[in-house]
Short mmCIF file of the C-alpha atoms (twelve columns), coordinates in Angstrom:
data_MODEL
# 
_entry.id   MODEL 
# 
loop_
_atom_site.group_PDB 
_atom_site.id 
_atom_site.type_symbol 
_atom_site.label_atom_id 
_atom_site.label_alt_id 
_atom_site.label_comp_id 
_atom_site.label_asym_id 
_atom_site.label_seq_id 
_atom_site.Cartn_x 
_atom_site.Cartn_y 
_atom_site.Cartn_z 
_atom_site.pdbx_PDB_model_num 
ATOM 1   C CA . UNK A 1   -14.034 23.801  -11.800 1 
ATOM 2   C CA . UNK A 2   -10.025 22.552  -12.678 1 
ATOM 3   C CA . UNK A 3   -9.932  19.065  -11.422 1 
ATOM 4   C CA . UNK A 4   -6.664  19.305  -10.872 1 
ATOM 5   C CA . UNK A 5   -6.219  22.430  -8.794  1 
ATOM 6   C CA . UNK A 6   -9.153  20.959  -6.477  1 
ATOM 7   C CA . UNK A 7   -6.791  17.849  -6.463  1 
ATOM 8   C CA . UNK A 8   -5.968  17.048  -2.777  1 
ATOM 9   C CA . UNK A 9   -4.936  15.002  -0.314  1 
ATOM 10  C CA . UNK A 10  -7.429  14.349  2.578   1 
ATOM 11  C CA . UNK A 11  -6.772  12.284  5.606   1 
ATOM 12  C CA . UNK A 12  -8.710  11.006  8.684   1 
ATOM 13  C CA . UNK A 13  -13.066 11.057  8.754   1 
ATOM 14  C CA . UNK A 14  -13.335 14.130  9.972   1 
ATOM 15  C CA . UNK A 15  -16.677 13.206  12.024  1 
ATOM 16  C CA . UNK A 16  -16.776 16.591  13.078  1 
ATOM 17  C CA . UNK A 17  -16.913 15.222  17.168  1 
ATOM 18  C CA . UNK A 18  -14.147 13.804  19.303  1 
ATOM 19  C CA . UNK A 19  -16.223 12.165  22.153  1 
ATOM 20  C CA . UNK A 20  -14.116 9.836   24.783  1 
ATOM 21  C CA . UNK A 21  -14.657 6.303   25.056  1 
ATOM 22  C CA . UNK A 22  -16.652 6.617   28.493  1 
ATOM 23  C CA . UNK A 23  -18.755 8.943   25.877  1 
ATOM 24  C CA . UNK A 24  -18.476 6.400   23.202  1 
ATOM 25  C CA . UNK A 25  -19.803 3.163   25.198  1 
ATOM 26  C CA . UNK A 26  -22.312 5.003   26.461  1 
ATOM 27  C CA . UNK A 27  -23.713 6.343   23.077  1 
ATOM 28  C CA . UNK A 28  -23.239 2.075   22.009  1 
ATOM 29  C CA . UNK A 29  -25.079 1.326   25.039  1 
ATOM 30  C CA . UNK A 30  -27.964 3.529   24.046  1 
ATOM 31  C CA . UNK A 31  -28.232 2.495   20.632  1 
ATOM 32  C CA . UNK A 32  -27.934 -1.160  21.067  1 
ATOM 33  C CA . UNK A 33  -31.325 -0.408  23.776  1 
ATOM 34  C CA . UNK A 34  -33.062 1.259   21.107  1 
ATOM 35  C CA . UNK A 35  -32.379 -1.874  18.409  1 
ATOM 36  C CA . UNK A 36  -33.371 -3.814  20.655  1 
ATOM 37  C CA . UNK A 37  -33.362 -7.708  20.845  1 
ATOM 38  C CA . UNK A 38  -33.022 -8.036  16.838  1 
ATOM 39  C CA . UNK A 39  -29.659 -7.315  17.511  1 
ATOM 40  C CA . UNK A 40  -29.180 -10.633 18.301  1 
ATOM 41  C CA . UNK A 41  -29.637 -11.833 14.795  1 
ATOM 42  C CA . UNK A 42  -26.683 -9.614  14.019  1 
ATOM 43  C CA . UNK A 43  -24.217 -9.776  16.457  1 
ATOM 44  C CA . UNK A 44  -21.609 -8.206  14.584  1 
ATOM 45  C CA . UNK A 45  -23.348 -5.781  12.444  1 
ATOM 46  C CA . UNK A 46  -24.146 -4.832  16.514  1 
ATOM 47  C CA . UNK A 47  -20.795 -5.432  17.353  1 
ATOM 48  C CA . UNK A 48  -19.258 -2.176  19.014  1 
ATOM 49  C CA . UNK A 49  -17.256 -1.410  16.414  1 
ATOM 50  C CA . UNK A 50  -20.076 -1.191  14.206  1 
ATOM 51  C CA . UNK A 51  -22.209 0.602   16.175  1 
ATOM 52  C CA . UNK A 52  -19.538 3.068   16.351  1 
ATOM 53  C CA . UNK A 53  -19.453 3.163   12.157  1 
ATOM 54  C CA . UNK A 54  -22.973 3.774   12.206  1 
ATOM 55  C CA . UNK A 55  -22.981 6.136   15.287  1 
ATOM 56  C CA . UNK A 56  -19.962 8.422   13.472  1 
ATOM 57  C CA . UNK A 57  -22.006 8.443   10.463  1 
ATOM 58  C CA . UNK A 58  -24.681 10.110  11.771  1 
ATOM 59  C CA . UNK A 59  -22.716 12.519  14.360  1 
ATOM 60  C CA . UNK A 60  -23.407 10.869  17.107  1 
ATOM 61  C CA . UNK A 61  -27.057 10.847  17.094  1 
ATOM 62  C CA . UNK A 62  -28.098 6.972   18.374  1 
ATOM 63  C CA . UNK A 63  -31.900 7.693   16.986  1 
ATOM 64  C CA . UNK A 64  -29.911 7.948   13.888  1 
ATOM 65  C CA . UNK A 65  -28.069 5.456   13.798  1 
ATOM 66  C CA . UNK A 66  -30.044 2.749   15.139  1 
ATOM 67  C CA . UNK A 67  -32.449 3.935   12.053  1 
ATOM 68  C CA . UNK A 68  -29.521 3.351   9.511   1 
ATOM 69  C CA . UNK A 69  -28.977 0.110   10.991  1 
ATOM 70  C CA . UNK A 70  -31.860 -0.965  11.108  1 
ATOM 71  C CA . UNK A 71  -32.102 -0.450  7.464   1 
ATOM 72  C CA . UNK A 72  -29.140 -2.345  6.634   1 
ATOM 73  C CA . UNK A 73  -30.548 -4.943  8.775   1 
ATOM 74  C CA . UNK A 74  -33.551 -4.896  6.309   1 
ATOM 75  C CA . UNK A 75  -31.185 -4.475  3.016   1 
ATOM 76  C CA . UNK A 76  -29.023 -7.028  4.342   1 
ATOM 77  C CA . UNK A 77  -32.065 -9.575  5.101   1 
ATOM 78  C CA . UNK A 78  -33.712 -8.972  1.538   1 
ATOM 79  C CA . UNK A 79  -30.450 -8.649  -0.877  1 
ATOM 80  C CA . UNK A 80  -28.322 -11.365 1.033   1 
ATOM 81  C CA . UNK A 81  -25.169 -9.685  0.085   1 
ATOM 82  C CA . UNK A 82  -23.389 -12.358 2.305   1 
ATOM 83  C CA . UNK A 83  -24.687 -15.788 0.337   1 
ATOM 84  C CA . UNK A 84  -23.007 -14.125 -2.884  1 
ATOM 85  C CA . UNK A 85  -20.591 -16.678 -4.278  1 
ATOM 86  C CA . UNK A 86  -17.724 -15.969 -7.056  1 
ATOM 87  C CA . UNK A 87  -20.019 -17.946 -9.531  1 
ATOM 88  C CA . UNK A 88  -22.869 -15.308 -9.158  1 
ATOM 89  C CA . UNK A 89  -20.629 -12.600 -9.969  1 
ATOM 90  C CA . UNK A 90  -18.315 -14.568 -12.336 1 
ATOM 91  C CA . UNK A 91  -19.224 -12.699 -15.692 1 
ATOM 92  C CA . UNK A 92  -19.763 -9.527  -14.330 1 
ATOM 93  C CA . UNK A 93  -15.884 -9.245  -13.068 1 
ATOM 94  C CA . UNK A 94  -14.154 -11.083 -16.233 1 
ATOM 95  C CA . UNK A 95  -12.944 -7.574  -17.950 1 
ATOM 96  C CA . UNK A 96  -11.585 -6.652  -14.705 1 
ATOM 97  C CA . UNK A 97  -13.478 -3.558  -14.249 1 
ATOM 98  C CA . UNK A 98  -13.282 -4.002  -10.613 1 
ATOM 99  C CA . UNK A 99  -10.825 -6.422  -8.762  1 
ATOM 100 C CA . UNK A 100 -9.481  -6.153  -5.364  1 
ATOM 101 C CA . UNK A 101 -5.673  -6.093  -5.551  1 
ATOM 102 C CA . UNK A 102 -3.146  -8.198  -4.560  1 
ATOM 103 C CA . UNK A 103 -1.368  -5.633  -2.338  1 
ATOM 104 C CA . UNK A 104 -2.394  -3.009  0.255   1 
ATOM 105 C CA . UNK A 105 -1.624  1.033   0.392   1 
ATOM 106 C CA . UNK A 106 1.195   1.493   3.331   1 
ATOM 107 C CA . UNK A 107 -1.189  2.077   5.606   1 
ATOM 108 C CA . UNK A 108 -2.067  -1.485  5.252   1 
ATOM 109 C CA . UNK A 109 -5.618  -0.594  4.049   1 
ATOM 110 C CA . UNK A 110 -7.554  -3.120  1.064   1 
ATOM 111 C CA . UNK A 111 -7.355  -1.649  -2.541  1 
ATOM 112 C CA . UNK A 112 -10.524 -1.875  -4.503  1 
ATOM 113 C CA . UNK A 113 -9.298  -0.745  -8.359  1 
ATOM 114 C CA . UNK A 114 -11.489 0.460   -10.904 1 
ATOM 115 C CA . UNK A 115 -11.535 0.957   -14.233 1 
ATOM 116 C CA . UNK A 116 -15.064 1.897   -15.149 1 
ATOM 117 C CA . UNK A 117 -13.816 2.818   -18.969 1 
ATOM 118 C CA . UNK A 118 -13.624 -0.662  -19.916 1 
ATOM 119 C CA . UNK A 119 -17.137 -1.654  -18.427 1 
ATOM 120 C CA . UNK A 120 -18.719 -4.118  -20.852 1 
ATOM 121 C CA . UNK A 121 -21.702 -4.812  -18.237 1 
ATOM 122 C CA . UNK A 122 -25.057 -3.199  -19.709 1 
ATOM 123 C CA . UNK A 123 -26.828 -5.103  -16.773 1 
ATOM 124 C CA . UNK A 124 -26.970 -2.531  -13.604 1 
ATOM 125 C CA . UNK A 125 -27.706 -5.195  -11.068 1 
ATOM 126 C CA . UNK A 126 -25.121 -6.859  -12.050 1 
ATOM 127 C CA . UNK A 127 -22.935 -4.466  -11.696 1 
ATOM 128 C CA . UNK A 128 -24.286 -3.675  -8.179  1 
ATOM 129 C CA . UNK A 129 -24.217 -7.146  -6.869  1 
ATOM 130 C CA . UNK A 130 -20.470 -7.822  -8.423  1 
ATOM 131 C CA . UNK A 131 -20.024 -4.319  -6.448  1 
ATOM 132 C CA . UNK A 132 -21.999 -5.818  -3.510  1 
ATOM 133 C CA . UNK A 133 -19.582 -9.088  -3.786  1 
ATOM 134 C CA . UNK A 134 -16.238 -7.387  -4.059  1 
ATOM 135 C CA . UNK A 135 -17.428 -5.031  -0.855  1 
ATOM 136 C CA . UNK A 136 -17.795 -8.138  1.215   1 
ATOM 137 C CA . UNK A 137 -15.057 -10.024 0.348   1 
ATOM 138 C CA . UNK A 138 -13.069 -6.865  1.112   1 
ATOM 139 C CA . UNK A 139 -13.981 -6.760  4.382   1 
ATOM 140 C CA . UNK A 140 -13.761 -10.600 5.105   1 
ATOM 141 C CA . UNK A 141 -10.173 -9.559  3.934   1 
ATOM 142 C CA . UNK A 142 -9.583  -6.138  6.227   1 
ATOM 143 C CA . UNK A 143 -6.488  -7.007  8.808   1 
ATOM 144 C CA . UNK A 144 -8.105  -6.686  12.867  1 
ATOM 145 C CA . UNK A 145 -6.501  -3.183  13.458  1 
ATOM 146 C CA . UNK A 146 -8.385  -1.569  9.918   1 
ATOM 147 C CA . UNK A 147 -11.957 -0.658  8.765   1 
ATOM 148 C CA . UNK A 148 -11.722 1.526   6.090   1 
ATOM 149 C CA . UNK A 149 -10.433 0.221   2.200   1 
ATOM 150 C CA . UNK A 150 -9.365  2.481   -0.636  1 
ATOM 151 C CA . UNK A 151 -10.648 2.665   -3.832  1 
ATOM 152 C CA . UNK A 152 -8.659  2.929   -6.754  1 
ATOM 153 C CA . UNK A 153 -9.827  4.831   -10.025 1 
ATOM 154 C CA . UNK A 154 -8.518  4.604   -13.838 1 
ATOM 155 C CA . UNK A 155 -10.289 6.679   -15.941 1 
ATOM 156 C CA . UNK A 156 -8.486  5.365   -19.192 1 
ATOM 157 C CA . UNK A 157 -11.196 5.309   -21.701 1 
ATOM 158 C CA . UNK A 158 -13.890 6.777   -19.569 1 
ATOM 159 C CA . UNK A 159 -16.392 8.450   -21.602 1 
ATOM 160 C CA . UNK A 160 -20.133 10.058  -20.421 1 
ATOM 161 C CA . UNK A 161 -21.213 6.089   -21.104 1 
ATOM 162 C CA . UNK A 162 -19.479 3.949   -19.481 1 
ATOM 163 C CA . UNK A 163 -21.602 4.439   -16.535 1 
ATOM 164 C CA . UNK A 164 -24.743 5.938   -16.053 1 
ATOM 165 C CA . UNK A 165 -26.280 8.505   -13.048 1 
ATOM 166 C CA . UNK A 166 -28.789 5.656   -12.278 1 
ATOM 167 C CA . UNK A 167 -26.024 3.035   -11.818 1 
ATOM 168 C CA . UNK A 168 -23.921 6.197   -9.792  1 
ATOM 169 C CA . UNK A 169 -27.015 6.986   -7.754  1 
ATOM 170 C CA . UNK A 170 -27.580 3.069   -6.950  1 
ATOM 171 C CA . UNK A 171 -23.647 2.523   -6.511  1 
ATOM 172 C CA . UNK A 172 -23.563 5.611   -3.933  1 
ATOM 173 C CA . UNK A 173 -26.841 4.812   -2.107  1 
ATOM 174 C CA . UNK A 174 -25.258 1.191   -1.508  1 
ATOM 175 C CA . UNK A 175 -22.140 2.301   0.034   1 
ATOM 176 C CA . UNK A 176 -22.922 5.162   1.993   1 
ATOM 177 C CA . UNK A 177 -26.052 3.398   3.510   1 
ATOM 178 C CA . UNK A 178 -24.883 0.189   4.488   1 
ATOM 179 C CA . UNK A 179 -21.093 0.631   4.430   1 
ATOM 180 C CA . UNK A 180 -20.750 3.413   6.508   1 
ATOM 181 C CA . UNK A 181 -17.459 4.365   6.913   1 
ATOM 182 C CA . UNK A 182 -15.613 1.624   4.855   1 
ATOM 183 C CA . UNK A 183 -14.397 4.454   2.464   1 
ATOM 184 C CA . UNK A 184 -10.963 6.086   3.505   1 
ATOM 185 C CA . UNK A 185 -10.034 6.915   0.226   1 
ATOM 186 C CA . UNK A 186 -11.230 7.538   -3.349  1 
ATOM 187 C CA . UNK A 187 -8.600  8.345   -5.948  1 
ATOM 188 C CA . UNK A 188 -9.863  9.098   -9.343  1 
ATOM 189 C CA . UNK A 189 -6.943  8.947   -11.291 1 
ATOM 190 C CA . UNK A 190 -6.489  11.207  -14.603 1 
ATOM 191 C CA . UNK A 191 -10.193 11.630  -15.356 1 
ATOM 192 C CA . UNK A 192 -11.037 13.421  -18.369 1 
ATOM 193 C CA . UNK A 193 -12.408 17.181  -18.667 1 
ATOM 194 C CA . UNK A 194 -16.127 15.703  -19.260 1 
ATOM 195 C CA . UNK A 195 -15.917 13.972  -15.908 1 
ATOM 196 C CA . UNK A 196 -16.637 17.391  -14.268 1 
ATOM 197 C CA . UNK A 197 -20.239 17.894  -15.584 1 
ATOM 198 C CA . UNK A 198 -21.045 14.223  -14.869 1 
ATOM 199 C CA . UNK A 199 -19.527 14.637  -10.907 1 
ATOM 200 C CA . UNK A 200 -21.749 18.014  -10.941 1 
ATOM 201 C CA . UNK A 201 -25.039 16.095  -12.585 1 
ATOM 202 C CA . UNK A 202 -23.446 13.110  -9.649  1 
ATOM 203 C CA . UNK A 203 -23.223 15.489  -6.764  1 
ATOM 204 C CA . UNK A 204 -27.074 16.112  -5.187  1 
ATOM 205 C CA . UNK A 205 -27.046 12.044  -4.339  1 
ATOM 206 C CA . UNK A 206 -23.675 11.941  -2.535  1 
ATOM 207 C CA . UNK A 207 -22.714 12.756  0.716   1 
ATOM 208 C CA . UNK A 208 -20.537 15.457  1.145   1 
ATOM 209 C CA . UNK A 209 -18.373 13.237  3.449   1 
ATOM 210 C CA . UNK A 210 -17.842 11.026  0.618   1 
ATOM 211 C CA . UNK A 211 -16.637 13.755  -1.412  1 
ATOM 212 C CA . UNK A 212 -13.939 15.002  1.092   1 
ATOM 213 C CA . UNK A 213 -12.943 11.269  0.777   1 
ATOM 214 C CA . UNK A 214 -12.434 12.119  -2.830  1 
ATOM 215 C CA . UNK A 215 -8.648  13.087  -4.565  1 
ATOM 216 C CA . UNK A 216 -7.818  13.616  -7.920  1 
ATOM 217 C CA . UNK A 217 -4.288  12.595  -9.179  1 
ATOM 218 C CA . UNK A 218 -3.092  13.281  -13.041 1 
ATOM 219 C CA . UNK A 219 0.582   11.614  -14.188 1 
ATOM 220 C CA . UNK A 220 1.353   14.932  -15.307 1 
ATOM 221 C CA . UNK A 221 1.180   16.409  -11.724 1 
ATOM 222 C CA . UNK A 222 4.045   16.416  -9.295  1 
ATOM 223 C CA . UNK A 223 1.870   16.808  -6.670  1 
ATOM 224 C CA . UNK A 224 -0.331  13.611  -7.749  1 
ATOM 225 C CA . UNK A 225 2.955   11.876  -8.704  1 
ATOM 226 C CA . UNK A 226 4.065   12.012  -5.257  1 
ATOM 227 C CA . UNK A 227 0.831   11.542  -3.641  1 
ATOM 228 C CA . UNK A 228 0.843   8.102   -5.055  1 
ATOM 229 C CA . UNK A 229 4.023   7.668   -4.220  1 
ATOM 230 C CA . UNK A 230 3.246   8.294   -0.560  1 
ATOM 231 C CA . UNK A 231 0.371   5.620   -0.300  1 
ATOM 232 C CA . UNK A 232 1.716   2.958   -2.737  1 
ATOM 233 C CA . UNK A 233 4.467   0.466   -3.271  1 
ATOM 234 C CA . UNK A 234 5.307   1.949   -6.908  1 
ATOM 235 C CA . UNK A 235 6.817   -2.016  -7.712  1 
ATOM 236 C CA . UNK A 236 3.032   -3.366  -6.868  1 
ATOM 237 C CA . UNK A 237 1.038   -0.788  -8.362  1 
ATOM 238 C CA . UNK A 238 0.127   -1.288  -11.738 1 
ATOM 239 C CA . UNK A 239 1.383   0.631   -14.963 1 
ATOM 240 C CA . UNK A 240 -1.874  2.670   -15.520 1 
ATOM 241 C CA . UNK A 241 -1.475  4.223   -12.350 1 
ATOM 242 C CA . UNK A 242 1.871   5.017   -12.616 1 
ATOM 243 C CA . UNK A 243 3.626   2.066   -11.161 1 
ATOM 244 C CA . UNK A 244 5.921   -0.542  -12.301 1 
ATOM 245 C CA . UNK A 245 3.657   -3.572  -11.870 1 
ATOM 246 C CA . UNK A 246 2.715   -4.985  -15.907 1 
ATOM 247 C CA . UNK A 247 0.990   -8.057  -15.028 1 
ATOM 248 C CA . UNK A 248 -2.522  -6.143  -14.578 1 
ATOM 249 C CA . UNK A 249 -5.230  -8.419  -14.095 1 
ATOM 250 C CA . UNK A 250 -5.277  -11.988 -14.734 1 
ATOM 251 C CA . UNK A 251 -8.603  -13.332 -14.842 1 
ATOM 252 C CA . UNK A 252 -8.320  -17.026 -13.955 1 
ATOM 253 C CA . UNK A 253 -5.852  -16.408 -10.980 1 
ATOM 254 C CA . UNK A 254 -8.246  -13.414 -9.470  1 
ATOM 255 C CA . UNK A 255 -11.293 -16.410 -10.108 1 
ATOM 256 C CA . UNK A 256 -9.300  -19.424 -7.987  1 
ATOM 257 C CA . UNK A 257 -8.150  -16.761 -5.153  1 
ATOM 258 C CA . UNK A 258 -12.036 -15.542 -4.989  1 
ATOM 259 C CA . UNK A 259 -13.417 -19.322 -4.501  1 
ATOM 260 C CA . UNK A 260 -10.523 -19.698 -1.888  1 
ATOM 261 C CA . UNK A 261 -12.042 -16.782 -0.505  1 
ATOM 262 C CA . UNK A 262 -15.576 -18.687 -0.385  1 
ATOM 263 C CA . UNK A 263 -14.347 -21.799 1.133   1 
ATOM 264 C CA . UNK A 264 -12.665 -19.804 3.666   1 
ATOM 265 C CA . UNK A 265 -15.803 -18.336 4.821   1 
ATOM 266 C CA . UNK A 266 -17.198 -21.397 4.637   1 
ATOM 267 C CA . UNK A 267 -14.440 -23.105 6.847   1 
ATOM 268 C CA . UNK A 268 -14.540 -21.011 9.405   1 
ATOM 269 C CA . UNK A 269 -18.416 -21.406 9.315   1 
ATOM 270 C CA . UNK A 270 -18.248 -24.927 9.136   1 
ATOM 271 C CA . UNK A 271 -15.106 -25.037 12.264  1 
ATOM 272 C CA . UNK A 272 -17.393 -22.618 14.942  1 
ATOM 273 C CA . UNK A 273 -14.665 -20.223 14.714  1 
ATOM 274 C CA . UNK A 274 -14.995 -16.454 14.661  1 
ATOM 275 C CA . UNK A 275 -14.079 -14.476 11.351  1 
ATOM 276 C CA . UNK A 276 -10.629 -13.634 10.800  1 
ATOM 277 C CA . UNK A 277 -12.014 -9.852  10.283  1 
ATOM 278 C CA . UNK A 278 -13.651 -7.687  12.304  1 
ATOM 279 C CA . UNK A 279 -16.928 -8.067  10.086  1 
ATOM 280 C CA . UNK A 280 -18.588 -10.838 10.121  1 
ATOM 281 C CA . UNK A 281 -22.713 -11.115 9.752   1 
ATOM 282 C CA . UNK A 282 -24.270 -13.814 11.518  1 
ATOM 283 C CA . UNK A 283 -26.953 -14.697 8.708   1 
ATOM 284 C CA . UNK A 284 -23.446 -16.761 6.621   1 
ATOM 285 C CA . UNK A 285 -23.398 -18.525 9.190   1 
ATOM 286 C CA . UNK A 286 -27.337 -19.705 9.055   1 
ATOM 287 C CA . UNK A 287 -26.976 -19.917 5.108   1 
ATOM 288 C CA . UNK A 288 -23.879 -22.192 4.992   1 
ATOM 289 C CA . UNK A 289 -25.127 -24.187 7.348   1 
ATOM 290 C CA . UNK A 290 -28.783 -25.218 5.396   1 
ATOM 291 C CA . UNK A 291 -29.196 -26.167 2.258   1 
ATOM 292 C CA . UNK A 292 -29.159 -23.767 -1.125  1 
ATOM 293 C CA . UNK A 293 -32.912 -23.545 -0.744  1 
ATOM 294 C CA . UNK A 294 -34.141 -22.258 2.657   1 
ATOM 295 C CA . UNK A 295 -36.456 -24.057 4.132   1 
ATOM 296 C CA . UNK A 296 -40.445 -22.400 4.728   1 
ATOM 297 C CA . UNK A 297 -39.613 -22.158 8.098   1 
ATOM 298 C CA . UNK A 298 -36.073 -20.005 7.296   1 
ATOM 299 C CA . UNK A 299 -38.315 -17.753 4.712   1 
ATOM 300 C CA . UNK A 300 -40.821 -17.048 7.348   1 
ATOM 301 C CA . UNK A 301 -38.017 -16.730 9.761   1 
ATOM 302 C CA . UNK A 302 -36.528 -13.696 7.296   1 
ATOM 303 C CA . UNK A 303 -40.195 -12.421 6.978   1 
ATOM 304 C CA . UNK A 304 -40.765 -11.870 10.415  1 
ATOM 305 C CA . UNK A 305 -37.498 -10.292 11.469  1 
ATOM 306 C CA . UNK A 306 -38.494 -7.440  8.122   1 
ATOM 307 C CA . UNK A 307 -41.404 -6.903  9.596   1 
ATOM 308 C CA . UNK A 308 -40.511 -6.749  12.670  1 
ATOM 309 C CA . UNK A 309 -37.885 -4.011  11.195  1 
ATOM 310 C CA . UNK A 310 -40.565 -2.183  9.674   1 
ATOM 311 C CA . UNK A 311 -42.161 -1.437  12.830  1 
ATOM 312 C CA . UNK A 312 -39.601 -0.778  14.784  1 
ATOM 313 C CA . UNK A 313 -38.691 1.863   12.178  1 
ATOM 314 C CA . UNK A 314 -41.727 3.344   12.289  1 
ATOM 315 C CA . UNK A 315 -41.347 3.853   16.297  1 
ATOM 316 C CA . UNK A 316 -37.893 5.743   15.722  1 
ATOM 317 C CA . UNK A 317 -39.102 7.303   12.582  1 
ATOM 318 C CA . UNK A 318 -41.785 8.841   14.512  1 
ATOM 319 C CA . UNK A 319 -39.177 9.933   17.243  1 
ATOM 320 C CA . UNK A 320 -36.889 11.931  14.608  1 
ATOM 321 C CA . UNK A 321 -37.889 15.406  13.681  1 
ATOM 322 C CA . UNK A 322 -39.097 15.928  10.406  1 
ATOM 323 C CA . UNK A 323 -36.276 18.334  10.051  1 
ATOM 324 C CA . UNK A 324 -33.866 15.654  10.400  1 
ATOM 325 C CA . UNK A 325 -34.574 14.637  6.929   1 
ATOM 326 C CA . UNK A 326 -31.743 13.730  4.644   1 
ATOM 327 C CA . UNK A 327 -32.058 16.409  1.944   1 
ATOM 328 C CA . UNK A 328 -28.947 15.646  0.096   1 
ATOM 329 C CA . UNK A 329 -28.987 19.082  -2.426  1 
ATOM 330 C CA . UNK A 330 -28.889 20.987  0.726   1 
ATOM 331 C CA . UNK A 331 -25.755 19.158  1.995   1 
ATOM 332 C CA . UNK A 332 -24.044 19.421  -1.075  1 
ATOM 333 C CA . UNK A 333 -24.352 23.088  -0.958  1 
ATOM 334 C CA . UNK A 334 -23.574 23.311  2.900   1 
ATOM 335 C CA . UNK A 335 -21.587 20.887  3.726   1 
ATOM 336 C CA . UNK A 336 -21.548 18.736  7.074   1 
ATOM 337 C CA . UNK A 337 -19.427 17.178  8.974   1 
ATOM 338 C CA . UNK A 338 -20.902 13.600  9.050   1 
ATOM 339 C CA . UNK A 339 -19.320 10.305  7.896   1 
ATOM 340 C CA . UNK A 340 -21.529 7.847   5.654   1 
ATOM 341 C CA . UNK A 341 -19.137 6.259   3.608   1 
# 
């Protein structure tokens, strides 16, 4: 395929329903029942807002999304995304191949920017957990009145290895599990002709509501050109994306805004307050407030509450037809309507 005839410009999810919010509560209702009283470890991932996230994801069907949720619950329990500090991630962000900017799009959405074609990371966990990091400390960051963040894509240098389909597979399995609906926009930005067999080789492990998310923009494209210019402040946006902005990234004042970032969590931890976001997972709380090594009783604690998810899983498993099944080369070749990222 041309890239850059396929290059558009998408708005909204698109969850394929439009139920009202009598309809709405009462599909939150019913999932919340079906998680049951583990919800109470995570009263914002079971927050109604997030119920809804996980609800549009999978069109509506709570069986569905209780299951996703549950499995975040799980991932969230046994990768700790929210005890990540700056220093954990430290080395993995200094060539500023991911960075979230210092300025939003005009819809007041979070920019993630990436510029996978200076990756000098040969270490894919690292690269997921800096991923994993940079997710979180986006949405510690999102304003009350937004969910979603954009991503941001240079493709200047990009070549067939500077990432590879295990990291993409990993990378996509991440986001579209356990960050339902955090995507609003991807914009890869002048990729190169090679980039189209590597998205085709990408394509049977990502949803195809990710890839309506997706546009492709090229300098030498009026249409791109004024795309960009209708979601970004062309002073703020840096050079390489066709702005006016030179200073690009600057390592030591991204690391000292980042560790701000950590005490502020910590803070409002620490004060009792609420988060000044509309995400905010009840297990910092717990890990702030011990010591850096949990205690046996914490890591039992943890153990329980998996297993506990396990079986629970295995109840709604069991009430899911096998039909239901995510067979992701089917969707790719007939699409759906459902969010996951």
């Amino acid at each position: 395929m041309d890239l850059k005839r396929k290059m558009s410009f998408k708005k909204g999810s698109g969850t394929g329903k439009n139920l009202s919010p009598e309809e709405q509560n009462a599909k939150v209702g019913e999932c919340r029942k079906i998680i049951g009283p583990i919800a109470d470890k995570f009263p914002t991932l079971c927050s109604d807002s997030s119920l809804l996230r996980y609800l549009r994801a999978q069109k509506y069907s709570t069986k569905k999304a209780a299951k996703m949720l549950k499995s975040t619950m799980k991932w969230r329990m046994e990768f700790k995304p929210d005890r990540l500090k700056w220093d954990d991630v430290a080395q993995d962000a200094a060539a500023g191949t991911l960075y979230r900017a210092d300025y939003l799009d005009k819809q007041g959405r979070i920019v993630l920017v990436m510029r996978p074609g200076i990756q000098t990371s040969n270490s894919a966990a690292g690269q997921i957990k800096y991923l994993v990091y940079c997710l979180e400390n986006a949405i510690l960051n999102l304003s009350p009145n937004q969910e979603q963040m954009v991503w941001l894509i240079d493709f200047q240098g990009w070549s067939a290895a500077s990432i590879s389909l295990k990291v993409t597979k990993e990378i996509a399995q991440v986001l579209q599990d356990h960050y339902p609906e955090r995507l609003g926009l991807a914009i890869f930005y002048n990729p190169p002709k090679i980039f189209e067999s590597f998205l085709t080789m990408a394509k049977p492990f990502l949803e195809p509501s990710t890839l309506k998310k997706v546009t492709f923009a090229y300098p030498d494209n009026p249409r791109s050109c004024m795309i960009i210019e209708e979601l970004f402040d062309m002073d703020k946006l840096e050079t390489f994306f066709g702005g006016k902005n030179t200073a690009g990234f600057n390592y030591e004042a991204y690391a000292q805004k980042m560790r701000e970032d950590d005490q502020k969590m910590a803070n409002f931890i620490d004060s009792g307050c609420s988060s000044p976001s509309n995400y905010f997972n009840s297990d910092v709380n717990e890990s702030q407030q011990s010591d850096d090594n949990d205690s046996e009783d914490e890591i039992s604690g943890d153990e329980g509450v998996c297993s506990n998810l396990e079986k629970d899983d295995e109840i709604i498993q069991g009430q899911i037809m096998p039909c239901s099944q995510h067979d992701s080369k089917n969707e790719v070749l007939e699409p759906k309507n459902g969010e996951r990222a």
